[in-house]
C-alpha positions as CSV (number, residue, x, y, z in Angstrom):
1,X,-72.7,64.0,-41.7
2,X,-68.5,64.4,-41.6
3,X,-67.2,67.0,-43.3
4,X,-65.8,67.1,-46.7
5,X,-62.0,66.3,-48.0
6,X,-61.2,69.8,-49.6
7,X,-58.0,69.9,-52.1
8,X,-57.4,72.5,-54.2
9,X,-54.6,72.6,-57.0
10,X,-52.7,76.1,-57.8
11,X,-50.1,76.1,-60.4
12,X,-46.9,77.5,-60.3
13,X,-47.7,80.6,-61.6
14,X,-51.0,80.8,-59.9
15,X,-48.8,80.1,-56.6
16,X,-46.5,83.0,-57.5
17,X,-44.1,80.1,-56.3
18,X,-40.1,81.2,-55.9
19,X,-37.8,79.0,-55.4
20,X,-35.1,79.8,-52.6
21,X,-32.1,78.6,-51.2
22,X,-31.6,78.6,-47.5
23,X,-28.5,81.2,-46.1
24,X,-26.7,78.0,-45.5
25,X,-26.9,77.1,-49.5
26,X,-27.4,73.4,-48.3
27,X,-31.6,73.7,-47.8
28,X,-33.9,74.6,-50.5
29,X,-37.7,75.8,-50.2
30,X,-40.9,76.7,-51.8
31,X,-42.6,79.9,-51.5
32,X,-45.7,81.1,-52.0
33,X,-49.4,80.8,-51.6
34,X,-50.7,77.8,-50.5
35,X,-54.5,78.6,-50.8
36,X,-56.4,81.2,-52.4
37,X,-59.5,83.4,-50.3
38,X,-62.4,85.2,-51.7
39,X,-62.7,83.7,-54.9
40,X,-64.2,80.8,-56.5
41,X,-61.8,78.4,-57.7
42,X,-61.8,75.7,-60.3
43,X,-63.6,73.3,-57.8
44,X,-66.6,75.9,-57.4
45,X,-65.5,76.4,-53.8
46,X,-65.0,79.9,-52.0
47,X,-62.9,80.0,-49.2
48,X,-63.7,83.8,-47.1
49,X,-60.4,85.2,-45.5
50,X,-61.7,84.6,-42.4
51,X,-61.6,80.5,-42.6
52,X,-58.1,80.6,-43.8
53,X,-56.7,83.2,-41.6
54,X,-58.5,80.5,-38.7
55,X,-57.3,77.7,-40.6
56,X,-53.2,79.0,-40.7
57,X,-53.4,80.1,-37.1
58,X,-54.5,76.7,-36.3
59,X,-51.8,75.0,-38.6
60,X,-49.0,77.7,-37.3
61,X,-49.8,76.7,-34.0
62,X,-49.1,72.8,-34.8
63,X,-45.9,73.7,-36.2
64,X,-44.6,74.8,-32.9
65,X,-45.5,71.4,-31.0
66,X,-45.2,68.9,-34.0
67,X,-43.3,68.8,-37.1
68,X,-45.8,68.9,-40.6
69,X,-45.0,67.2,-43.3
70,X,-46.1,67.3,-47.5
71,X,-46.3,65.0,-50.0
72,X,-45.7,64.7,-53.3
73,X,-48.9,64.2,-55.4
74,X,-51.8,64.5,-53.8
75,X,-53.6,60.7,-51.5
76,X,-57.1,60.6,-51.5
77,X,-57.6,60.9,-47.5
78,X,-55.9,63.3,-44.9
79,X,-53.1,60.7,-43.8
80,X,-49.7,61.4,-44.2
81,X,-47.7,58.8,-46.0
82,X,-44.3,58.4,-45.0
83,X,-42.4,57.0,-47.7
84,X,-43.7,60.1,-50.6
85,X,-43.5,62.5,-47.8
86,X,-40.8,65.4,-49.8
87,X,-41.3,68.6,-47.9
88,X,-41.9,70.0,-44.0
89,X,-43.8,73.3,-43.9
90,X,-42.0,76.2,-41.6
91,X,-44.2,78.4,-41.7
92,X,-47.8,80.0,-43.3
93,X,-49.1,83.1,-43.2
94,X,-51.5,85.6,-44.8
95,X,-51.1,88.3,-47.2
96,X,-54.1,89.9,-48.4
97,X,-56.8,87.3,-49.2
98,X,-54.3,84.8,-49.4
99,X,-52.8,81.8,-47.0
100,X,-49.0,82.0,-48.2
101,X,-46.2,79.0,-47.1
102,X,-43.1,78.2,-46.6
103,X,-41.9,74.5,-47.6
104,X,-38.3,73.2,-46.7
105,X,-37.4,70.5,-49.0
106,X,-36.2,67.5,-47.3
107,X,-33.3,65.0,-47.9
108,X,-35.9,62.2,-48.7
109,X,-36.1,60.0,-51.8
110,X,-38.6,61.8,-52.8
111,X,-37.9,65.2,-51.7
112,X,-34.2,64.6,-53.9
113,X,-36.5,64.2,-56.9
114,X,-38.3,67.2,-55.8
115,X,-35.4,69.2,-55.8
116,X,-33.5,67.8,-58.8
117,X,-36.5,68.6,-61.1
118,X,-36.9,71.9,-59.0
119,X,-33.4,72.7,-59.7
120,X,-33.6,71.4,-63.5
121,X,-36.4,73.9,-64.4
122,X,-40.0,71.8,-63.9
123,X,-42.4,74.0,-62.6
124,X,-44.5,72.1,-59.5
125,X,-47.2,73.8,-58.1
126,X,-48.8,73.1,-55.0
127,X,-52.4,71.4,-53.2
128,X,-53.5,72.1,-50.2
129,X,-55.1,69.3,-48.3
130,X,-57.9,69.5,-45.9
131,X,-61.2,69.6,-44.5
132,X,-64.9,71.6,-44.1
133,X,-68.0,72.0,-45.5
134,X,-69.0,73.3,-48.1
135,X,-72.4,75.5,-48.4
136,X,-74.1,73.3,-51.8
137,X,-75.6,76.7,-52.9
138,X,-72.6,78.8,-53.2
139,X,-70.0,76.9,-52.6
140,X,-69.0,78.7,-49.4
141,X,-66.8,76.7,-47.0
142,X,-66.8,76.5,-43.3
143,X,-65.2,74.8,-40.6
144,X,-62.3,74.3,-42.6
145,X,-58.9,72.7,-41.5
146,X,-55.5,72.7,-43.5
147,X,-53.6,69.6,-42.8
148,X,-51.0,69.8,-45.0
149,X,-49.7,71.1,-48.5
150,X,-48.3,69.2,-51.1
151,X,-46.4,69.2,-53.8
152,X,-47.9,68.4,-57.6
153,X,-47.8,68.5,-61.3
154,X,-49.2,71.9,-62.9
155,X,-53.2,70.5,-62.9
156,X,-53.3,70.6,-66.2
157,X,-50.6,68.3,-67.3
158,X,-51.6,64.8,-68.1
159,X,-49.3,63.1,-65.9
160,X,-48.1,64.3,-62.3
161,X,-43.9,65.3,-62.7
162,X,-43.4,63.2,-59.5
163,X,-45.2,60.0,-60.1
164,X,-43.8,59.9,-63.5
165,X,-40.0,60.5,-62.0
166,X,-40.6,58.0,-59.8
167,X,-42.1,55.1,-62.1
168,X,-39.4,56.4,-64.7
169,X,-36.4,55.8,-61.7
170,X,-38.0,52.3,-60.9
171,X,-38.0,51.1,-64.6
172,X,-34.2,52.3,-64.8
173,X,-31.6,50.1,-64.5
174,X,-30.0,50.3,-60.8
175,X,-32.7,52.8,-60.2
176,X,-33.8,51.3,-56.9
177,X,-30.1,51.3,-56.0
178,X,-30.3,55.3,-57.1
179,X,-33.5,55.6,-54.3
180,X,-31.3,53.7,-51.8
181,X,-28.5,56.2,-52.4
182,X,-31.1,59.1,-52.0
183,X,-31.6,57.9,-48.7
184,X,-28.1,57.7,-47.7
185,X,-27.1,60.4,-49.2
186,X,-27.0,62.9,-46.1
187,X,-24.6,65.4,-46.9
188,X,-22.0,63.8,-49.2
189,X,-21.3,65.9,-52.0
190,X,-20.4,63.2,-54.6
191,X,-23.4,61.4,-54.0
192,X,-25.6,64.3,-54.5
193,X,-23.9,65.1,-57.6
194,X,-24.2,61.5,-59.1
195,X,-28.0,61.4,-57.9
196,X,-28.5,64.6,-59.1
197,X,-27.1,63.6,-62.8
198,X,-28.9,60.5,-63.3
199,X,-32.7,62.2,-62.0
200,X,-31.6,65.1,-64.3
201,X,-31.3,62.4,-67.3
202,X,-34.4,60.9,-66.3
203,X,-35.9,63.7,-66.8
204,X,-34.4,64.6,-70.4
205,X,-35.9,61.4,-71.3
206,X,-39.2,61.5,-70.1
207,X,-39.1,65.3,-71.7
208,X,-41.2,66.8,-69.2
């Protein structure tokens, strides 16, 4: 038998997640921890210090050779979809029981959004994504493997932030021209701002 698709969804808080700009001020990141050890979580799983500390030397070591990328809201497999990819992570590490991360926001359509409701107050929180199995008597996991981490709604809102931004943008006029502009947008300052506005009133409408 294969092992097991493992995600697990911290809030904000719960990721003691802070939000920093990069010494350059043009690069933005997320910080904080990306999975939790030693204690059962709301999925019944424990994951001992042990299996993450392996699983983030593992991952640390990919980032050296290859470049890993995060999503925003979580697939239902272990692939990486290009087109909602929003984040690379530069780095993990542990503190205490914890697997902590670092993720760069990227100048992608959907990383924009990311950082647009990021910068307009939304809290996001953040899912690891990976695999192992899991012990069906106490939850125990072993063997496990972080792919990647990516960013979502707090789990206990209805909707996930990002999907609804992104359905919202679609049903907008011009908002598929807005996408296309995110895409170009590199470093020009006026498009920034103008993408930054309309997200920002997108998100005022939605109220979330």
């Amino acid at each position: 038998m294969g092992q097991l698709y493992l995600r697990e969804d911290l809030t904000f808080e719960a990721a003691k997640m802070q939000i920093v700009e990069g010494k350059d001020g043009k690069n933005l990141y997320m910080e904080g921890i990306c999975i939790q050890g030693d204690v059962k979580n709301a999925n019944e799983r424990v994951y001992p210090v042990s299996q993450i500390a392996e699983a983030v030397d593992t991952l640390n070591e990919q980032i050296k050779t290859t470049s890993v990328l995060g999503e925003v809201d979580h697939p239902d497999d272990l692939k990486i979809n290009l087109d909602r990819v929003c984040h690379m992570i530069e780095s993990m590490w542990m503190d205490g029981p914890n697997g902590y991360g670092k993720l760069k926001i990227l100048p992608t359509p959907m990383g924009e959004l990311v950082k647009t409701m990021l910068q307009s107050g939304v809290r996001l929180g953040v899912s690891s994504r990976g695999s192992g199995n899991v012990d069906p008597h106490n939850g125990r996991v072993s063997d496990f493997e972080i792919v990647t981490v990516d960013v979502v709604a707090q789990p206990s809102a209805p909707n996930a932030y990002p999907k609804a931004i992104y359905e919202g943008l679609m049903n907008m006029k011009h908002g598929h021209h807005i996408l296309e502009m995110a895409r170009e947008s590199g470093t020009d300052g006026k498009i920034q701002k103008y993408l930054k506005d309309e997200v920002s009133r997108l998100i005022r409408d939605l109220k979330i």
